[in-house]
N, C-alpha and C positions, 0 to 999 in steps of 0.2 A: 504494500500500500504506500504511494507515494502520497506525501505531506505537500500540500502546497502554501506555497511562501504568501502571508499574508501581512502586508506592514504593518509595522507597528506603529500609532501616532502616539508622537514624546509630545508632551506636555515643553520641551524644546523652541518646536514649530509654531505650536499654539499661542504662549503665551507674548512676544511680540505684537502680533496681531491684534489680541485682547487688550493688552497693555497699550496699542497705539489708540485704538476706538474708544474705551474705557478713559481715556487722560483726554479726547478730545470732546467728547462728550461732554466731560468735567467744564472745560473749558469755557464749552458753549452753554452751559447752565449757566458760568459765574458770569458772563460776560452778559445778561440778562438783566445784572444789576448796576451796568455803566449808566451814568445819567447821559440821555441824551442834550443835543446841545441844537439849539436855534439858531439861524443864521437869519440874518437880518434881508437876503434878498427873498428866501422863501418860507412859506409856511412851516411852523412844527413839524417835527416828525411823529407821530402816534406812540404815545408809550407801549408799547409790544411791538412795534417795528424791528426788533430782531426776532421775534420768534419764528416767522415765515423763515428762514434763511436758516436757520439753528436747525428746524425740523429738517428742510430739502437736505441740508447736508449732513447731517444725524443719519438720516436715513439712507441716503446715497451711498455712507458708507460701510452699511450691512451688506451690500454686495459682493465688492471687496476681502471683507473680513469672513463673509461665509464662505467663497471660495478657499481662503488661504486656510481656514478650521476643517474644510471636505475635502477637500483635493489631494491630501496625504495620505488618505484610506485607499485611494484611488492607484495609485503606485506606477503608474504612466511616466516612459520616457520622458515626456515632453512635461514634466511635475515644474524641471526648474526656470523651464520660461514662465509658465504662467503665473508660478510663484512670485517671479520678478515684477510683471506685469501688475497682479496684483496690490503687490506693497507698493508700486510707484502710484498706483489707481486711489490706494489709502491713503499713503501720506500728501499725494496732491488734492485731491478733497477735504482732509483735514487742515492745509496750508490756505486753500483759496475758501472756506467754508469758515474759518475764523474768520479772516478777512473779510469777508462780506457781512459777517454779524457785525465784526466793531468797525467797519466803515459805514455802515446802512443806517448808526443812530446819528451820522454828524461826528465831527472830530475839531480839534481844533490843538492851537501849541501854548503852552501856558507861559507866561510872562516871566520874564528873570527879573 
């Protein structure tokens, strides 16, 4: 009877993945308590004006991170592209996903 090889997923693989979605998550909750800021050429911005942007990219990057948590069970040649693929897919949704929540309330540079 031959055994056939079935990978094992280390907790390794996993836990960057978790650790990058988890920390920007974080991120985007605390960023929820920036005060927004008014500019004098246009209207307020909504207080919940980040949360549209927090959610799109919150959730955008479940796609990402559920490939890189299934794709190791999977045991496929072509594991270390997608691999790639996806942490660049992660951390660029996390990188322009902050970005848009703490630019979306208004910004501005504080006086010396």
């Amino acid at each position: 009877m031959e055994d056939a090889h079935v990978p094992r997923r280390g907790y390794r693989e996993i836990l960057p993945a978790l650790a990058i979605l988890l920390v920007t998550w974080l991120l985007l909750w605390m960023a929820q308590g920036i005060p927004t800021l008014c500019a004098l050429a246009n209207p307020c911005p909504a207080p919940d004006v980040r949360v549209a942007p927090a959610l799109l990219f919150g959730g955008l990057m479940l796609i990402p991170a559920v490939v890189l948590i299934a794709f190791p069970a999977i045991g496929r040649p072509t594991a270390a592209g997608v691999r790639v693929v996806a942490y660049v897919l992660l951390v660029g949704l996390a990188v322009v996903g902050l970005g848009a929540v703490l630019f979306s309330g208004g910004f501005s540079i504080g006086t010396f």
